[in-house]
C-alpha positions in Angstrom: -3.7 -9.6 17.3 -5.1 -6.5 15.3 -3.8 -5.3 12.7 -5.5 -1.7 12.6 -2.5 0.6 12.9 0.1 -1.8 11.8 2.6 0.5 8.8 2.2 -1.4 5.2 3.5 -1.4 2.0 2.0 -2.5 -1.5 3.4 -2.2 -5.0 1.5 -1.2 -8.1 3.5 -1.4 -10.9 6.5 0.0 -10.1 5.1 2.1 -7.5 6.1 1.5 -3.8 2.3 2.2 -1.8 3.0 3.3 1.9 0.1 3.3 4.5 -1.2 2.7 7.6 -4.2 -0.4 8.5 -7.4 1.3 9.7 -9.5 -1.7 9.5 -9.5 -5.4 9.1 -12.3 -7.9 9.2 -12.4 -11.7 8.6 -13.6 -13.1 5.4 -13.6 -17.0 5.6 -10.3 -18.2 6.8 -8.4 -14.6 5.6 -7.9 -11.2 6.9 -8.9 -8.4 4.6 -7.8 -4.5 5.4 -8.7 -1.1 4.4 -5.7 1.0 4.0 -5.1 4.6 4.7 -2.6 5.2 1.8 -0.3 8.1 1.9 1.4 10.5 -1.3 -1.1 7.9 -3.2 -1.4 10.2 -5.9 0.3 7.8 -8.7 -2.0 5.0 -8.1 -5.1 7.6 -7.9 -4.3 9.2 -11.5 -3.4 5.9 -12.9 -6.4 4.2 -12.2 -8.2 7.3 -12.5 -7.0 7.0 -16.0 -7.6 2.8 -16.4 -11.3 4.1 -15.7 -11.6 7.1 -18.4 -10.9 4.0 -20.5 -13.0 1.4 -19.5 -16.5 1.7 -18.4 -17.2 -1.6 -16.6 -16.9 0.3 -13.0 -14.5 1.9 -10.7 -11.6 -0.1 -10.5 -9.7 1.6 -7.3 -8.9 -1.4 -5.1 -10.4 -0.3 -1.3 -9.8 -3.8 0.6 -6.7 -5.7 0.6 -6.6 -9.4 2.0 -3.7 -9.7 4.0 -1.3 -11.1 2.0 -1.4 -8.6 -0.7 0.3 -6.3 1.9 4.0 -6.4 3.6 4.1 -5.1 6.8 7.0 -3.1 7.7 9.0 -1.6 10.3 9.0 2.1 9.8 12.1 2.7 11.3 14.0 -0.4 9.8 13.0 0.7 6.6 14.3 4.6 7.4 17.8 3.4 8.1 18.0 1.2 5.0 17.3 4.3 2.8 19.9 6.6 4.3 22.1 3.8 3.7 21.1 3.9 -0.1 21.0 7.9 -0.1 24.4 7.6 1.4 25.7 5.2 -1.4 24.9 7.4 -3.7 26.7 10.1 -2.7 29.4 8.8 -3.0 
């Protein structure tokens, strides 16, 4: 079963990553994935800033093996935070 197109999330710290699978491959016994991230822009000045201060490389992570990611039902996940929103309302 592919995986390509398949909604994901990561955390980073306390940052929720949202995205989308555009491309998988097989290393060994694991799936790996490239991830089209989306409103990324925490993750891309933090580590933008994690590589002003070090200078052993870039340190972006472009390919995820498969369990670093939690696939996710878009919809599911919709409805759980109108719940919340609601909640809070209140």
């Amino acid at each position: 079963m592919s995986l390509v197109g398949k909604p994901v999330l990561s955390t980073w710290g306390a940052n929720i990553r949202y995205g989308v699978v555009v491309r998988e491959e097989a290393r060994g016994k694991w799936k790996h994935c490239t991830v089209d991230w989306v409103n990324d822009e925490t993750y891309i000045e933090s580590i933008s800033h994690l590589n002003s201060l070090r200078s052993d490389g870039d340190h972006t992570k472009h390919i995820y093996r498969v369990d670093e990611l939690l696939f996710i039902d878009v919809d599911k996940q919709l409805k759980d935070l109108r719940v919340i929103k609601k909640k809070l309302r209140r």
